[in-house]
Wavefront OBJ file of the C-alpha trace (Angstrom):
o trace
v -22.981 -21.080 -11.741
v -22.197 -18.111 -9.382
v -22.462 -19.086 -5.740
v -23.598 -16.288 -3.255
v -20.940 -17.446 -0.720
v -17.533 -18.491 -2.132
v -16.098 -20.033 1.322
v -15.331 -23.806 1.128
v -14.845 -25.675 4.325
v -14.674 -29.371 2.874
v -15.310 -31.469 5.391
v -16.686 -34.375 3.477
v -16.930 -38.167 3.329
v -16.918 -38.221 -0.763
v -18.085 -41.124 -1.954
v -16.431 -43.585 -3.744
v -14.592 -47.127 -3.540
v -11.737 -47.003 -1.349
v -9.019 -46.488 -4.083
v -10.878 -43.851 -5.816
v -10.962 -41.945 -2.561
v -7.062 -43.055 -1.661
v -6.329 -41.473 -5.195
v -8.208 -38.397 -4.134
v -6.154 -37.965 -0.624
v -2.707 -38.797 -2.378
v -3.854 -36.146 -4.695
v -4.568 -33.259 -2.302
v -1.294 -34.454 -0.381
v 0.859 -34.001 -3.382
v -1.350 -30.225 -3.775
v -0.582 -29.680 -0.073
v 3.415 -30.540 -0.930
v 3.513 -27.610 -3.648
v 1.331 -25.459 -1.311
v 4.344 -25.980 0.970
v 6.599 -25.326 -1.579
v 4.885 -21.943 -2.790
v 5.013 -21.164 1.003
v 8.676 -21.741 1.462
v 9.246 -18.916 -1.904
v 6.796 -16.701 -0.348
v 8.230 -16.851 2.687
v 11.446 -16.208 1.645
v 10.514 -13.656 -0.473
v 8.815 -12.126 2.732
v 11.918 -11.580 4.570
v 13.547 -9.909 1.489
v 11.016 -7.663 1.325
v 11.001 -6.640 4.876
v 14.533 -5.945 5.083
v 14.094 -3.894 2.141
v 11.521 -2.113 3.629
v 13.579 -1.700 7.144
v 16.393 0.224 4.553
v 13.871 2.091 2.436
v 12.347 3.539 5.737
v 15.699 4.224 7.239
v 16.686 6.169 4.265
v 13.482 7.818 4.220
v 14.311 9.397 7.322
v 18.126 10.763 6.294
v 16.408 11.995 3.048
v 13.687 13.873 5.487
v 16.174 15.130 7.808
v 18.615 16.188 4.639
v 16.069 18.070 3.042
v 14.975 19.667 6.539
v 18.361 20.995 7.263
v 18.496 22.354 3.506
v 15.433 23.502 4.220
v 16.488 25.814 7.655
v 19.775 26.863 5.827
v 18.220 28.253 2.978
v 15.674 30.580 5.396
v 18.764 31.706 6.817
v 20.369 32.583 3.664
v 17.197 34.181 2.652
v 17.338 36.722 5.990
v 20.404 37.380 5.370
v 19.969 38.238 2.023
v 17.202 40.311 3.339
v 19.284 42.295 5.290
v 22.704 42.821 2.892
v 19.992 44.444 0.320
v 18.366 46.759 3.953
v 21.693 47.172 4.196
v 23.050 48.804 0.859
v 19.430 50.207 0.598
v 20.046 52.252 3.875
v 23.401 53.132 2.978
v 22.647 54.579 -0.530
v 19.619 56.274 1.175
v 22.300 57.749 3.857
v 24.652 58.713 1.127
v 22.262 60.778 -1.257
v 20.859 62.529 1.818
v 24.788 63.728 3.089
v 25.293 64.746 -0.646
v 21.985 66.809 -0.767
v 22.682 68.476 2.398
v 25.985 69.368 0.811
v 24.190 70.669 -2.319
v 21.474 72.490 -0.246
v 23.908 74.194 2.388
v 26.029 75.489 -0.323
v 29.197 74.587 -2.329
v 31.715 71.771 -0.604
v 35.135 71.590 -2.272
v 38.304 71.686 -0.055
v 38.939 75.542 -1.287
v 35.690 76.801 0.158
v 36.029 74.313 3.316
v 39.621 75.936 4.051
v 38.423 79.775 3.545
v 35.375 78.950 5.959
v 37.844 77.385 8.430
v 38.275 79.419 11.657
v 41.953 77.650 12.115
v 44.239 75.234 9.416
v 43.661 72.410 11.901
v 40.060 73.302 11.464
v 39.938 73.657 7.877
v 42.335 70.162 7.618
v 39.795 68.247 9.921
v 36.919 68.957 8.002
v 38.153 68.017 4.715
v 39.166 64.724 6.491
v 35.862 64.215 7.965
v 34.751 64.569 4.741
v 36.657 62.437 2.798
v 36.392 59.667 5.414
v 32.298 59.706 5.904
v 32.696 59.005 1.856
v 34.727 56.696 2.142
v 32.815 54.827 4.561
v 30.003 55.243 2.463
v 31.294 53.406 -0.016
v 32.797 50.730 1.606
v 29.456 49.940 3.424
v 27.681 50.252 -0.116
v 30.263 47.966 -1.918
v 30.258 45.201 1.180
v 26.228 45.673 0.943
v 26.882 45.005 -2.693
v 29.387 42.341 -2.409
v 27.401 40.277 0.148
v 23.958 40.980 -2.011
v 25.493 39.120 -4.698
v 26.969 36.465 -2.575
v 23.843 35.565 -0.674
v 21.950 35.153 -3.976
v 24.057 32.738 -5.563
v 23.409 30.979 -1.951
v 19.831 31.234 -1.972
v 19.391 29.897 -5.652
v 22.113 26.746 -4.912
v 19.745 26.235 -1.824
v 16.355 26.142 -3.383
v 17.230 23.719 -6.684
v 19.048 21.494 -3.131
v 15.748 21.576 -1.948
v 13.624 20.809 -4.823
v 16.186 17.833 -5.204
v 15.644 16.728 -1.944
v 12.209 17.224 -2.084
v 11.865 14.442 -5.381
v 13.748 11.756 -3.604
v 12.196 12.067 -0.118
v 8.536 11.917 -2.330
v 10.145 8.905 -4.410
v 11.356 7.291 -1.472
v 7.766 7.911 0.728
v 6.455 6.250 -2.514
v 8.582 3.313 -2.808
v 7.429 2.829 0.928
v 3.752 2.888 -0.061
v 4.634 0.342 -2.243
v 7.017 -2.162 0.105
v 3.783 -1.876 2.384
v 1.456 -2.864 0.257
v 3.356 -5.853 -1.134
v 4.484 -6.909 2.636
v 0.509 -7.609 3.219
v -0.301 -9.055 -0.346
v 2.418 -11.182 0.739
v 0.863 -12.028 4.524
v -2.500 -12.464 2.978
v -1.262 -14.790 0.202
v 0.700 -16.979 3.231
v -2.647 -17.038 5.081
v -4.583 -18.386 2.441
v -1.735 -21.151 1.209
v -2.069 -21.688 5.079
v -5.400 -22.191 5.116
v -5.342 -24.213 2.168
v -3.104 -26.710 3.690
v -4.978 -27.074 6.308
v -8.393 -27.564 4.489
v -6.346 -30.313 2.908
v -5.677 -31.930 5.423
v -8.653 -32.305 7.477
v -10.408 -33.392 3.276
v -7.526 -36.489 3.305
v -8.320 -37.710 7.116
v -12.132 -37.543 6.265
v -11.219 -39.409 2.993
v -8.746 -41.886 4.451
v -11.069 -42.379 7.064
v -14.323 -43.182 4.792
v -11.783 -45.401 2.605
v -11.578 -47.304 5.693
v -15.017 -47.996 6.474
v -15.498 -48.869 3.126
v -12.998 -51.170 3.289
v -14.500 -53.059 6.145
v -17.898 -53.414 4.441
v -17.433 -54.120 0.990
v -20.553 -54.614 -0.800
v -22.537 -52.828 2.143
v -25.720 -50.937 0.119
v -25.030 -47.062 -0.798
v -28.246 -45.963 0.202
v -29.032 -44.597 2.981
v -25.161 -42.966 3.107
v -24.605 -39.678 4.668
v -22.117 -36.874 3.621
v -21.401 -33.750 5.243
v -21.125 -30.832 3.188
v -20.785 -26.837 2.868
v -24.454 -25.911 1.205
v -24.436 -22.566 -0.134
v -27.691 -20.763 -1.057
v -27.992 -19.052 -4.862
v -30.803 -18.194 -6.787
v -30.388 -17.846 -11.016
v -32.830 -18.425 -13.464
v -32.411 -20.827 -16.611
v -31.450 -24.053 -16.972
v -28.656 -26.748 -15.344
v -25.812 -27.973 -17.076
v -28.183 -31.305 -17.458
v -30.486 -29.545 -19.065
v -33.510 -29.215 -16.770
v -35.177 -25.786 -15.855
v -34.027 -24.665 -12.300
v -36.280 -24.971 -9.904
v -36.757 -25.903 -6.239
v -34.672 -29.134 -4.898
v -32.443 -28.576 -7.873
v -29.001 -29.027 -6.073
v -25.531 -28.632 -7.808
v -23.550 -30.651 -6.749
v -19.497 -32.084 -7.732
v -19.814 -35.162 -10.432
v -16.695 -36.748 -8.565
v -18.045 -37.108 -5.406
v -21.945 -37.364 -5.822
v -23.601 -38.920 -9.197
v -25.861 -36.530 -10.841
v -29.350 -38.035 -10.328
v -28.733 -38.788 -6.702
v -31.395 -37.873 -4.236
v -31.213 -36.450 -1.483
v -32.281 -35.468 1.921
v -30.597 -31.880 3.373
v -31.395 -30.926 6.896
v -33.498 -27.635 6.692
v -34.123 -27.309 3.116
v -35.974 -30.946 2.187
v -35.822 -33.203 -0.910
v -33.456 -32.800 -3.640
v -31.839 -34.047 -6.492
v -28.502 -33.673 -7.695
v -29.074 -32.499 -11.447
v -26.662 -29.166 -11.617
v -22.999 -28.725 -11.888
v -20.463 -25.800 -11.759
v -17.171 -24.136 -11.825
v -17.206 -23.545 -7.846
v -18.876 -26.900 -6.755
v -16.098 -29.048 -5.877
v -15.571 -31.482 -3.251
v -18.101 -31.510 -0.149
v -19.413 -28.509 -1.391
v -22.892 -28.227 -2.970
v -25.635 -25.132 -4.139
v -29.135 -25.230 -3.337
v -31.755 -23.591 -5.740
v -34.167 -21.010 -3.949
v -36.847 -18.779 -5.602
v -35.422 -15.453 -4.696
v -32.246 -14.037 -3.506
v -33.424 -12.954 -0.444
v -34.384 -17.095 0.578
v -30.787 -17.626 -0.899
v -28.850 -14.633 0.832
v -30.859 -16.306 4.823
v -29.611 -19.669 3.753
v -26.032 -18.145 3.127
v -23.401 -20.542 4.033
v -23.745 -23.774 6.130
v -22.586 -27.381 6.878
v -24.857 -29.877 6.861
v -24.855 -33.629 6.799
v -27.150 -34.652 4.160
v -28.720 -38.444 3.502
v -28.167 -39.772 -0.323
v -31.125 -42.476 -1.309
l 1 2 3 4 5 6 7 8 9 10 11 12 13 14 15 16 17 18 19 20 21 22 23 24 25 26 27 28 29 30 31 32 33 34 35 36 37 38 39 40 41 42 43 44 45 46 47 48 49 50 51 52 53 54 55 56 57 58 59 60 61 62 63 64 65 66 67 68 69 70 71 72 73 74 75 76 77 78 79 80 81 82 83 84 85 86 87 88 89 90 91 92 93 94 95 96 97 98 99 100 101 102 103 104 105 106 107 108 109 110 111 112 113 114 115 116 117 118 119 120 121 122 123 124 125 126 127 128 129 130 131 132 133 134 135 136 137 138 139 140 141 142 143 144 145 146 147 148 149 150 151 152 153 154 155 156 157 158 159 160 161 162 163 164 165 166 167 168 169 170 171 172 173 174 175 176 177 178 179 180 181 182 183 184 185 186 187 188 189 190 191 192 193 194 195 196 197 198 199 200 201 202 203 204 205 206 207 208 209 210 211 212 213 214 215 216 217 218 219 220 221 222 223 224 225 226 227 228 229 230 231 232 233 234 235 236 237 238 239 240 241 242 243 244 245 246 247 248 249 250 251 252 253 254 255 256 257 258 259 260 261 262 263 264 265 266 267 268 269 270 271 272 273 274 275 276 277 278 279 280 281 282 283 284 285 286 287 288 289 290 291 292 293 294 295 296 297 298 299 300 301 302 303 304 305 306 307 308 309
């Protein structure tokens, strides 16, 4: 049987003798004991995982801040790059223009330089001039070259850096995801062993507590006994695990604590009978049968104290 509301808030007096319902409180004491337990290794486990997390994040940031910096040098390295081939590209550009003017103005070997010379100091300081222009050429052209070459080898080394540092600062943001979503799996599972406990508890003072009563009336008549319970509303068609057809006043209800074939009385619903069983009645919890799931889904989820004949 599927309840439309899965809370439980047992607040019950279960019914019982007194060392049935003594069993059943030593019972969810020794549960609450390896809830305590299971919250101990949780716990633990907690503050493992959050120092993990507190390194994870802290490495995240170097990796970040690595791959930045790798990031800036290689732009660098790329403008300079930029420039050495502006460089040789001006230079060679420079070059073939002096030696087409050369070509163009007619021919330019040191014999026809020193016959056109007005003086020998003349004739000597253009064939220097023109020797060193070419040899500035070329030095300019081979640095341009030399630095070309250079800055490549840079700018490749730099980018496969990158890529590198780009993997682990993605593996690392993942493995962050990750911590994070286990660090509240975690918090959510020590909430519910919390609330767990605590549910417990308040089931074995409302036990002890009916133990005692019953205690000091032995023999007093069942009827008439009230229980409070957590009714939840559902609405299914077929038949209960006793074998009648569902219907209205049909009320599921936990074997342990209530006898099938008990009537009862519930506070804004009427007569009923217990008749039903299932998987998620248990304890001072019980279902009521309605006709439709809207009449289920308004009667949701609510204590009541109900009145067994």
């Amino acid at each position: 049987m599927v309840a439309l509301a899965a809370l439980q808030l047992p607040s019950a007096i279960g019914a019982g003798s007194p060392s049935r319902l003594q069993e059943r409180a030593q019972q969810l004491r020794n549960e609450n004991s390896s809830l305590q337990n299971q919250t101990r290794a949780t716990w633990l486990s907690s503050v493992t995982l959050s120092t993990r997390l507190v390194e994870t994040r802290s490495a995240l940031e170097r990796f970040r801040a690595k791959r930045e910096a790798i990031s800036a040098e290689r732009a660098e390295a790329a403008q300079s790059l930029r420039l050495a081939r502006h460089t040789l590209e001006v230079s060679q550009n420079r070059l073939a223009g002096r030696l087409r003017l050369l070509y163009e103005q007619g021919p330019s070997d040191p014999m026809s330089v020193l016959v056109g010379a007005t003086s020998v100091d003349d004739a000597i300081n253009r064939i220097d001039s023109l020797h060193r222009i070419a040899g500035l050429d070329r030095e300019v052209i081979d640095a341009a070259k030399t630095a070309r070459a250079h800055l490549t080898v840079i700018t490749q080394r730099l980018a496969a850096d990158e890529a590198q540092a780009r993997e682990t600062e993605a593996a690392t943001a993942a493995t962050v995801v990750a911590l994070e979503a286990a660090q509240r799996e975690q918090a959510a599972t020590l909430a519910s062993l919390s609330a767990k406990r605590s549910a417990n508890s308040s089931q074995i003072s409302t036990l002890e507590s009916q133990a005692r009563e019953l205690a000091a009336t032995p023999g007093a008549s069942r009827s008439g006994r009230t229980l409070t319970v957590l009714a939840t509303g559902y609405s299914l068609t077929g038949h209960t695990s006793t074998g009648v057809p569902v219907g209205y006043g049909i009320v599921a209800v936990d074997p342990s604590l209530i006898a099938l074939g008990t009537k009862m009385t519930i506070p804004g619903y009427g007569e009923g009978v217990a008749a039903d069983t299932g998987g998620a009645v248990a304890g001072a919890h019980i279902d009521l049968w309605f006709p439709t799931e809207a009449e289920a889904l308004a009667w949701g989820s609510r204590t009541v104290t109900v009145t067994l004949d």
